[in-house]
N, C-alpha and C positions, 0 to 999 in steps of 0.2 A: 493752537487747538485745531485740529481736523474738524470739517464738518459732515456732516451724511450726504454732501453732495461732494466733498471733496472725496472722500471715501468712495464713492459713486466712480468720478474722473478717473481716480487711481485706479481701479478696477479695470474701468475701459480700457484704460491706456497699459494695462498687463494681458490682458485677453491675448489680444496677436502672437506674444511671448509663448503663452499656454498652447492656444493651438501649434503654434510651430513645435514646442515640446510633445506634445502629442502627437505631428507628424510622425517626429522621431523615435516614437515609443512603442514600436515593433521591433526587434531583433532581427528580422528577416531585412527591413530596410536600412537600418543600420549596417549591416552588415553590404548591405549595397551600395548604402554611402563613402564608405570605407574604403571598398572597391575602388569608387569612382570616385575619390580622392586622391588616389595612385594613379589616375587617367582613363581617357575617354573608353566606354567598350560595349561590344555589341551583347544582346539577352544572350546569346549562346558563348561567349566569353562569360558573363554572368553566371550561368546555369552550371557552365565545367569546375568554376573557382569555386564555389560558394555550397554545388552540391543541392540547389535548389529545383524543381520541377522549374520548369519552361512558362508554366504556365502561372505559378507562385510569381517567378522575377519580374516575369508582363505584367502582372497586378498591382504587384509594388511597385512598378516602375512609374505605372500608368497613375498612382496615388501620388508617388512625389514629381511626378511632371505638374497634378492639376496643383501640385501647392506651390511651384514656380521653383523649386528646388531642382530641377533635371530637366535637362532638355535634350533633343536629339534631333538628329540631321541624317537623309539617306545617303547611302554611302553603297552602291549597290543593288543589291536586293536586301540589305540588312541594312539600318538603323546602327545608329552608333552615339551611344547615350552620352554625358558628360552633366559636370555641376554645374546649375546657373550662376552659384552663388559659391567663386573660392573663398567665401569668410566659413565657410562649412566644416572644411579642412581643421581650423586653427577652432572650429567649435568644438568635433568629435576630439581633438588635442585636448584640448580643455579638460572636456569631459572626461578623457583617459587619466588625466593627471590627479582632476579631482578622486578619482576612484582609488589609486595609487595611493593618494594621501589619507583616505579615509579607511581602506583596507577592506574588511569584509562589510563594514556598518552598512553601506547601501544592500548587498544581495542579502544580509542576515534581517534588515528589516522587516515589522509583524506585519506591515500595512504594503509596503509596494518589493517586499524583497522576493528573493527566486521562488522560498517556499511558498508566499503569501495567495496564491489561490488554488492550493492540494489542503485536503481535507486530513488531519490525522486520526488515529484512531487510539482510542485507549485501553 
């Protein structure tokens, strides 16, 4: 039997999980993880791939630096990003495979899928 402190523990000890899923729970950064799972590359390599404003990839960048997920080194006068973490690679895998095998279920969901925060009309 569980108790309400064990219940407690467990919570704690899934927190870290949640936020890291959360890092990840922008498209924009995703899409930059992606990137930089194919290797190391500068915001303006980012910005030409991706199609994102310059100043978008800076912000996400500067979001998964402070959560220890990217790191970057000068190289120049440019910066040049990379994963801190190649277990990253084999997550975003993951994650593609699970979607593959699930099919539409995740984007068609009421609660977190594509439509889920557009208003219909009747």
């Amino acid at each position: 039997m569980i108790t309400t402190s064990g219940v407690a523990l467990v919570r704690t000890e899934i927190e870290p999980a949640a936020a890291l899923f959360r890092s990840l729970g922008d498209a924009a950064r995703l899409m930059i993880l992606r990137r930089l799972a194919g290797g190391p590359a500068r915001v303006t390599d980012l910005v030409a791939v991706l199609g994102l404003a310059q100043s978008t990839v800076s912000r996400h960048l500067a979001c998964l630096r402070d959560c220890g997920l990217v790191g970057s080194e000068p190289v120049g006068r440019a910066s040049v990003f990379r994963l801190t973490q190649p277990a990253l690679a084999d997550l975003l895998a993951a994650a593609e495979a699970v979607l593959a095998a699930t099919g539409d279920a995740v984007a068609l969901c009421p609660v977190r899928g594509l439509d889920s925060g557009k208003q219909t009309s009747s």
